[in-house]
N, C-alpha and C positions, 0 to 999 in steps of 0.2 A: 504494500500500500504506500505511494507517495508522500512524502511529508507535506507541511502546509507551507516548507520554503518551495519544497517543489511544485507545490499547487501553484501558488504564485506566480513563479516562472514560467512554466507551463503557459497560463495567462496570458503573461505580457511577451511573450513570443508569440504566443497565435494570434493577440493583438498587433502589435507590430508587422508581421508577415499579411496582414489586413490592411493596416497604413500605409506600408509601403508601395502598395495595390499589387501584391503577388496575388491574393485570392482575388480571381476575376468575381466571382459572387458578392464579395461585400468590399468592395474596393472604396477608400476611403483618400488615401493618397496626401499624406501630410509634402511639407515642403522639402526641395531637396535640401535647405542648410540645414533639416534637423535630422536626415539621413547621415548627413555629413558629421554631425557633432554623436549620434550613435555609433558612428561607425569610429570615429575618432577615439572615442573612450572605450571600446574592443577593443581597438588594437593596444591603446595604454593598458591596459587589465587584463586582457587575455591575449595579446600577440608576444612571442617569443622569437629575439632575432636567434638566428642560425647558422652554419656555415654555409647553406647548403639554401638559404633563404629565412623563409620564415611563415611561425606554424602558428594556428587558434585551434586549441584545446577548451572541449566541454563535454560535459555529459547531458548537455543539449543540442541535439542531432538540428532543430528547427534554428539554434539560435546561430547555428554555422551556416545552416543554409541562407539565412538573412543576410549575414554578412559576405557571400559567394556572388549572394544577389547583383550588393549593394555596388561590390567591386566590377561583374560584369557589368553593370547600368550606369553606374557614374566615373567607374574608373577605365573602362574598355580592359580588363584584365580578367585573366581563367586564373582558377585554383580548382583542386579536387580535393574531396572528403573522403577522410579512408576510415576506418574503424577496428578498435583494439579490445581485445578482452582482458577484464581486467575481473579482480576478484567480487569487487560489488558492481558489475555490469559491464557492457558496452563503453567506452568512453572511445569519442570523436575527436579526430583533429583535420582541421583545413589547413591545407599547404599552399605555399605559394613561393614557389620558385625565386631565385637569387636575383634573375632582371627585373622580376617583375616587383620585388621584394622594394629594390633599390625607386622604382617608379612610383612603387605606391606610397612609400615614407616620404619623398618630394615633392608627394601630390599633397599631401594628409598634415604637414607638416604646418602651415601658416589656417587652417580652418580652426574657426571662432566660433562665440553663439551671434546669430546674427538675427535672431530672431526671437521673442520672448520663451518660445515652445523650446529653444534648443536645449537650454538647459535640463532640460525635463527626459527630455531623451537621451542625451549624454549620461546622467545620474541613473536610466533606466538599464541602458548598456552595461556600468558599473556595476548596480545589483543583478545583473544576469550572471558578468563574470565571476565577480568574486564577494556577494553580499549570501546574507543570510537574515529569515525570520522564524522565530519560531511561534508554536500556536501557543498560544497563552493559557488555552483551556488544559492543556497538559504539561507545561512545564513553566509557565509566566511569561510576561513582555520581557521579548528580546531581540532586537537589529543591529547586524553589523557590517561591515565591510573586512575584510585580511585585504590588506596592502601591504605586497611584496616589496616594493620599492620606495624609495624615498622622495622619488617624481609623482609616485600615484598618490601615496600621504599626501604632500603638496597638492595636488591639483584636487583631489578629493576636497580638502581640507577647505580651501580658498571656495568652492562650490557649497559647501556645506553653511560657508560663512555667508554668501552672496542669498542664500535661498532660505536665511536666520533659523535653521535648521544644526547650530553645534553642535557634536559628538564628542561623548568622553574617548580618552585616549589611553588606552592597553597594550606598550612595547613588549614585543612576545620574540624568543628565539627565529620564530617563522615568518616575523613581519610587524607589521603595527596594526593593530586591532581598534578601529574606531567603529565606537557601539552606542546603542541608547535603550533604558530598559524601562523608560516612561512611557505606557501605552498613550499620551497624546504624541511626541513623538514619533512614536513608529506609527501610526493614523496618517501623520503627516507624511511623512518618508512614502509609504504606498501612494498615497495620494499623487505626491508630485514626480512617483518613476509611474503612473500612468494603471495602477491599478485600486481607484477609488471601491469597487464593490467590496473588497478584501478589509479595504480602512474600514468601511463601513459595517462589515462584519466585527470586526472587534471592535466596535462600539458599540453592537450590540451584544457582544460575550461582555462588554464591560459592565453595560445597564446590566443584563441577566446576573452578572455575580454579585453586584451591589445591591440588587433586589434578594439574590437570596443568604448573603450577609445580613439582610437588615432583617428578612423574615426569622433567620438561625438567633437572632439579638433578640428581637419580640419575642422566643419562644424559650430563650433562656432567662430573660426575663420573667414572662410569666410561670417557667418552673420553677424561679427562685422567688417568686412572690406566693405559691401553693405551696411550699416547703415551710416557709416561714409561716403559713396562715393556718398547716398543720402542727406544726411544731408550739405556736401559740396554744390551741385547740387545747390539742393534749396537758400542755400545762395549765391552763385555764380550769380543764372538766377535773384535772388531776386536783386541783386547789376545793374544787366544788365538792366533791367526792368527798374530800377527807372533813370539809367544814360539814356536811351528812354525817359524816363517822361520829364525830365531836359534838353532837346534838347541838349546832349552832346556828343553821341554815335556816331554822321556819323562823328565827330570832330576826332575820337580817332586814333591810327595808326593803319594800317591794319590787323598789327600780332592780335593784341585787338580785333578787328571788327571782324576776322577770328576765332580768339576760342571762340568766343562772339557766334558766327553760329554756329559752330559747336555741344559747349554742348550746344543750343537748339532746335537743331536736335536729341540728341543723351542723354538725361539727365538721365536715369539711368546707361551710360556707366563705366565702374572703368576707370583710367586714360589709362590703357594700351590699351583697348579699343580703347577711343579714339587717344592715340597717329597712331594708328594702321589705325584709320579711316580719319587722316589729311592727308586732300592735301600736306602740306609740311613737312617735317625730323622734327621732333620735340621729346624730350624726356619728359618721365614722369616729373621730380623736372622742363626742363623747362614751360610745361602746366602747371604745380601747381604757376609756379610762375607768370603767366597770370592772371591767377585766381585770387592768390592774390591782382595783380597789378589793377585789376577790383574792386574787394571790394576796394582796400585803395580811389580810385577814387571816388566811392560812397559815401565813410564815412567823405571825404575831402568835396564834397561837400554838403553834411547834416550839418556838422561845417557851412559850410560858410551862409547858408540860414537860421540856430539857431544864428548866430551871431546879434544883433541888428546892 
């Protein structure tokens, strides 16, 4: 089963292979500078020079073919896709020969964003190559990028700042890790690499877990408000009982006698309950204070009977 970075991906490759107007059926056909600024940030994050030229490695078979595209279409240039086995899959790499290598870095070398969308696609290229999300529902918010280089930090970086989108920074043996583990965020980050339904789904796992946070608080709540309304109970009927034992009860005043009946009619009631079930106008703090006036009666007389 796919993870939900590869869900993602997934995504914004069959979107893009849309935009580009490769599928005749849903051709949508964004501009060529924001192909240019896609294809630009491939090649910083996924192209590798060579002796022999230079190769794009993925384990997205579509996200090479875009880029095979982009070079036949804008740059008059062949490469071929070949395919390696590897231990977790298939893994793809696009080739491109040594002349053509040296053509397409002096073609690709002076292209900018020149258009507000370029950005968008540049940063979308970036998370194809080398980003990562995971789903929140199984492990919490988390977006990053692995940059191998100290050009790609750089230019990541300066983009990250341009689109007020900062990243903490994690120097790791394999690279520099810039990451963000605040689900707004990463909402954003999907947003502006071109995959809004995704944002918007973890907005909606966000409301879902905050609603059932708040539900898990009201319910521990109300089982710590039935504990205590038991725990009174029992000491209450416990006070009542013994002051029966003590021939002192039919002594007491009637309000006494009366919530004296009542919670032993009524003993896992909460107070509102019973104010709700007395014969006479009574509030909550004043039953509580029956109650108490019942216990202190009890405990007065237990002194008096440990008295020698």
């Amino acid at each position: 089963m796919p993870t939900f970075s590869h869900e993602v991906k997934d995504f914004l490759c069959s979107k893009t292979f849309s935009e580009l107007g490769m599928n005749e059926k849903e051709r949508v056909k964004v501009k060529d500078c924001c192909a240019d600024s896609f294809f630009s940030a491939a090649l910083l994050f996924s192209g590798k020079k060579e002796d022999g030229g230079l190769s794009f490695s993925s384990e997205l078979p579509l996200f090479l073919e875009i880029l095979e595209y982009i070079m036949i279409r804008d740059f008059g240039l062949e490469a071929r896709i070949v395919g390696q086995k590897t231990k977790k899959g298939e893994h793809m790499t696009l080739l491109v020969s040594d002349s053509q290598k040296k053509t397409l870095l002096s073609r690709t070398k002076e292209i900018g964003f020149r258009c507000p969308a370029c950005r968008g696609f540049f940063l979308r290229a970036a998370f194809l190559a080398c980003g990562t999300v995971q789903d929140p529902a199984a492990r919490g918010y988390h977006a990053a990028f692995l940059c191998r280089t100290a050009g790609q930090t750089a230019a990541l970086q300066n983009l990250l700042a341009e689109l007020a989108l900062p990243a903490a920074v994690n120097r790791r043996k394999d690279g520099t890790l810039l990451y963000w583990k605040e689900s707004g965020k990463i909402e954003d980050l999907l947003a502006l690499v071109g995959a809004q339904k995704y944002a918007i789904q973890l907005m909606n796992r966000k409301i879902e877990k905050s609603i059932r946070n708040d539900v898990n608080r009201r319910q521990n709540f109300d089982d710590a408000n039935l504990q205590r309304a038991v725990d009174r109970s029992q000491k209450v009927l416990a006070a009542i009982s013994y002051l029966k034992e003590e021939k002192i009860f039919e002594s007491l005043p009637e309000s006494l006698k009366s919530t004296a009946k009542l919670l032993e009619a009524f003993p896992e009631a909460t107070l509102q309950e019973l104010c709700s079930r007395s014969e006479e106008p009574i509030t909550k703090s004043g039953l509580n204070h029956r109650f108490t006036r019942l216990c202190a009666l009890a405990e007065e007389r237990k002194e008096q009977n440990e008295t020698p």
